[in-house]
C-alpha positions in Angstrom: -17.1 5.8 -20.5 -17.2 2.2 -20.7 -14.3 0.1 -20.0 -11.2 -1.4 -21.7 -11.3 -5.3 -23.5 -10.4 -8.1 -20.5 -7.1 -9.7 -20.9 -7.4 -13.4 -21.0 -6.0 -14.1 -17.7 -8.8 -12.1 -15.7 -11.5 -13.0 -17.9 -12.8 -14.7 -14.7 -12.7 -11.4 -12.8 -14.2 -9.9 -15.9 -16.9 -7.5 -13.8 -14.5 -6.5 -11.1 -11.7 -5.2 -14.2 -15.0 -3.1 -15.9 -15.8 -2.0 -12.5 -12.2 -0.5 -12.3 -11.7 0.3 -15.8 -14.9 2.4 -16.1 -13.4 5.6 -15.6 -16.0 9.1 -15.2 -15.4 12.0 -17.3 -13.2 14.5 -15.3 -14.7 17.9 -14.1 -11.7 19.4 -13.6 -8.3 19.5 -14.8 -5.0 19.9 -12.9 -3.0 23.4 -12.1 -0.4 23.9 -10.0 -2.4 25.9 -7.6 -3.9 22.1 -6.3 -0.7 20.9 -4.4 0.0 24.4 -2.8 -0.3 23.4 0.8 1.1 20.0 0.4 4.2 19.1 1.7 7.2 20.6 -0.5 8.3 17.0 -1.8 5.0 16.3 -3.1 4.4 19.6 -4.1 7.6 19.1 -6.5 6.6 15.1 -7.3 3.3 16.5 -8.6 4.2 19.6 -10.6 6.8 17.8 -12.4 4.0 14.6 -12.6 1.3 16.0 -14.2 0.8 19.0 -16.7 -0.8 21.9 -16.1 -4.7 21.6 -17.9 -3.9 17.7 -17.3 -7.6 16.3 -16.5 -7.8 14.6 -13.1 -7.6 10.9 -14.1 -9.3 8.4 -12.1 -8.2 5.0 -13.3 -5.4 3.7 -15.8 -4.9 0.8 -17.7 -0.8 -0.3 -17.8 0.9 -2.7 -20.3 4.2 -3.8 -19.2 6.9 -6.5 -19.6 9.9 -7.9 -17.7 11.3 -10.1 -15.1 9.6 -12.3 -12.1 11.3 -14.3 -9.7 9.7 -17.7 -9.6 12.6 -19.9 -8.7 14.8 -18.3 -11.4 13.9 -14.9 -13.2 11.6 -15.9 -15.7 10.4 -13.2 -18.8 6.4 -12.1 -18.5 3.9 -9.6 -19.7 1.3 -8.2 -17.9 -1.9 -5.7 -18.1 -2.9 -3.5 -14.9 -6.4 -2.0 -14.7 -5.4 0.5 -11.6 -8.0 2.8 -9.7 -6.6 4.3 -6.4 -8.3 4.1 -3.8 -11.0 1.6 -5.4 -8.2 -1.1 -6.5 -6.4 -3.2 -8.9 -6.4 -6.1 -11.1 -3.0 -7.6 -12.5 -3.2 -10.3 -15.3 0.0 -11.5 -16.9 1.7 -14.7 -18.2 5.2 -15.8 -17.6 6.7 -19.0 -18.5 8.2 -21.7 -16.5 10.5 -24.7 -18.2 8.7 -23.0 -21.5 4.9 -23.3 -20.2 2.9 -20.7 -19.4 1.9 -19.8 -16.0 -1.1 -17.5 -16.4 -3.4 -15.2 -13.5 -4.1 -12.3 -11.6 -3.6 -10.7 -8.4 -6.2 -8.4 -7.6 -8.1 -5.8 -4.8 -11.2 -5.2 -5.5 -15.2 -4.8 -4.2 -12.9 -5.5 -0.7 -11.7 -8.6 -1.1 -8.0 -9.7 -2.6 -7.4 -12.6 -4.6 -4.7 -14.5 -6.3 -4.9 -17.1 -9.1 -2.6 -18.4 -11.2 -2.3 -21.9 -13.3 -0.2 -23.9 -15.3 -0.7 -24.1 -18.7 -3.9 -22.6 -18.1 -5.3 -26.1 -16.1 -3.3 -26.7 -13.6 -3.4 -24.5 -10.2 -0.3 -22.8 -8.9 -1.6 -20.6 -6.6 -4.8 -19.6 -5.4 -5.8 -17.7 -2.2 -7.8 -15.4 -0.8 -8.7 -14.0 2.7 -7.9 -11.3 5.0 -4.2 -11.8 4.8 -4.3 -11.5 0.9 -6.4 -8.6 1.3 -4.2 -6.8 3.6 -1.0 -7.2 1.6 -2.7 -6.4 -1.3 -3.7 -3.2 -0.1 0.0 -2.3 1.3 0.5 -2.6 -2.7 -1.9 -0.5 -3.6 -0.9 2.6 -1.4 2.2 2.2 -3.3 1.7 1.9 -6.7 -0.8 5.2 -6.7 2.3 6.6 -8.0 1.4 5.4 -11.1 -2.1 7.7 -11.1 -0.4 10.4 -9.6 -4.1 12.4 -11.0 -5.6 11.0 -7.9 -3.5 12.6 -5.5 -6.6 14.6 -4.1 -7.9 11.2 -2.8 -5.2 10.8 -0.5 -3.9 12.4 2.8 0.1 13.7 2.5 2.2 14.4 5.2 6.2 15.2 6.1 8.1 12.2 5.7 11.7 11.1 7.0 13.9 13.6 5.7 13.0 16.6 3.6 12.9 14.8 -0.1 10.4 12.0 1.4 6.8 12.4 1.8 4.1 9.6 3.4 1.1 9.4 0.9 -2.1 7.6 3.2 -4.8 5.9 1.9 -8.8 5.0 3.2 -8.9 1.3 1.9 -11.9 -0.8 2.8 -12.0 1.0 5.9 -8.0 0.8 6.2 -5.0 3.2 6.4 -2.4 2.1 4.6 0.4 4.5 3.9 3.7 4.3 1.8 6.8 6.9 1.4 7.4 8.4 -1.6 11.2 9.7 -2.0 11.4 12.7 -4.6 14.3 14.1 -6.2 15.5 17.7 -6.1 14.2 17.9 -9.7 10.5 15.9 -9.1 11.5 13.1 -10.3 10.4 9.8 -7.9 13.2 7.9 -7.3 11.4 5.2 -5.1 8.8 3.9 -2.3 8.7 2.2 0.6 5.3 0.5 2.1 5.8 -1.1 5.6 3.3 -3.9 3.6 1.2 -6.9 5.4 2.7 -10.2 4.3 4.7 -13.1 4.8 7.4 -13.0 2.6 9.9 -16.2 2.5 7.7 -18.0 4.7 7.7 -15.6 7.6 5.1 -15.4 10.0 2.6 -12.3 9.0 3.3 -9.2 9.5 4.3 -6.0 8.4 7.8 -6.3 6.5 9.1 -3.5 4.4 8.5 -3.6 0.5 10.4 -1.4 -1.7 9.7 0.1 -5.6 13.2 1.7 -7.0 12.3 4.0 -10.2 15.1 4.0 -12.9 13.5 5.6 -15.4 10.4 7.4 -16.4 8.0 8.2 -19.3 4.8 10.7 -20.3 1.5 9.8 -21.1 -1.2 12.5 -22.3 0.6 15.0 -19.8 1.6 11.9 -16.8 4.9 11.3 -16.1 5.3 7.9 -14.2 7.9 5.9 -13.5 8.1 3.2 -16.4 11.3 1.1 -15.3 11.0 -0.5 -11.5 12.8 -2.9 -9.2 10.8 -4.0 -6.5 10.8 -6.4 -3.6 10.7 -7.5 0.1 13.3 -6.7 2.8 13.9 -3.3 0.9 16.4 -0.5 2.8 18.1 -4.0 4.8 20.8 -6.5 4.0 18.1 -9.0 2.6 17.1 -6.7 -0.1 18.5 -9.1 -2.9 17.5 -11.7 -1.6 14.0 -10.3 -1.6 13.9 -8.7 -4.9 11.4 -10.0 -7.1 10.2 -8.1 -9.8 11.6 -6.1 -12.3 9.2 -4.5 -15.0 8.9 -2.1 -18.4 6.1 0.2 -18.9 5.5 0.1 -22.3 1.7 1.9 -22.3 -1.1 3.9 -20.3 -4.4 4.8 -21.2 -6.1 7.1 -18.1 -9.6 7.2 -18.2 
């Protein structure tokens, strides 16, 4: 199956979003019987998730829209091409004082990378390296909840208290691990990723990142979370201060 049209803020990363967005044709498709000897909160995350005869979805491509904190909250859209454990590309456009800020974050072929310019010319931010790569695999562990069909990838254990579960994931010869609270009904209500980084100009290190889930939608038989808070410093007293993003889910096409 080939792969989706590049949104014009990745068109420089234009292989690795085909290499992501390339999805193979399931061979099976999901029943109940799968998550029987998982942990009980993933068991119910997963069964409410994904519907029976579902097929087992290896990438999906997100549209979204919503709020980023650059300075002041500032309106933006995006497009995801997501592949757990593979990785990711993010493209979107904001605005700033009226002019677009446009770019990517991405994981991909092992390397992270972040670019993003000013009216398309002039350069806002642009890094890579191990540090980049690291945080954006903490980010990655997390947002598998939005492929929940990949959960066979993935090692699940107990987590904190009996509605939490820690999802782990082999990235680039990494674990990186994030807990997933689940409600009495499957729903998600959130995740927490103790995530590589250096948020507010601290030193690197592991801080913890959080996703709270408000609301949530189907897509050909996957229900994700399609309203989100997220930010650094989550579960402490600096969580406003570190909150950063809040998005829409407006569309998902698995492949």
């Amino acid at each position: 199956m080939t792969g989706s049209s590049v949104p014009r803020a990745a068109r420089s990363v234009r292989r690795e979003w085909d290499l992501l967005s390339s999805g193979t044709q399931p061979l099976e498709v999901f029943d109940p019987s799968m998550v029987a000897r998982l942990p009980e909160p993933a068991r119910r995350w997963l069964v409410h998730a994904i519907a029976p005869g579902t097929p087992l979805w290896q990438t999906v491509e997100l549209s979204m829209r919503g709020e980023i904190r650059l300075g002041a909250w500032r309106p933006f859209v995006a497009r995801q091409v997501l592949a757990p454990p593979r990785g990711f590309v993010w493209a979107a456009t904001a605005r700033f004082l009226g002019i677009p800020v446009t770019g990517f974050d991405r994981l991909s072929s092992g390397s992270g990378q972040m670019r993003w310019r000013l009216g398309g010319l002039v350069p806002v931010v642009s890094a890579t390296g191990p540090d980049v790569t690291r945080s954006a695999a903490g980010r990655l562990a997390g947002e598998m909840v939005l492929v929940p069909t990949t959960f066979r990838a993935a090692t699940w254990t107990p987590g904190s208290d009996e509605d939490r579960v820690v999802v782990t994931w082999r990235i680039d010869g990494r674990d990186e691990s994030a807990e997933l609270q689940v409600g009495q009904d499957g729903r998600l209500l959130g995740i927490v990723v103790q995530r590589w980084g250096n948020p507010g100009g601290a030193p690197f290190g592991r801080y913890p990142f959080g996703v709270a889930i408000e609301a949530e939608q189907t897509f050909t038989g996957v229900t994700v979370g399609s309203v989100l808070r997220a930010g650094w410093w989550w579960g402490t007293a600096r969580q406003p201060e570190g909150e950063f993003f809040r998005a829409r889910i407006t569309g998902a096409t698995f492949r």
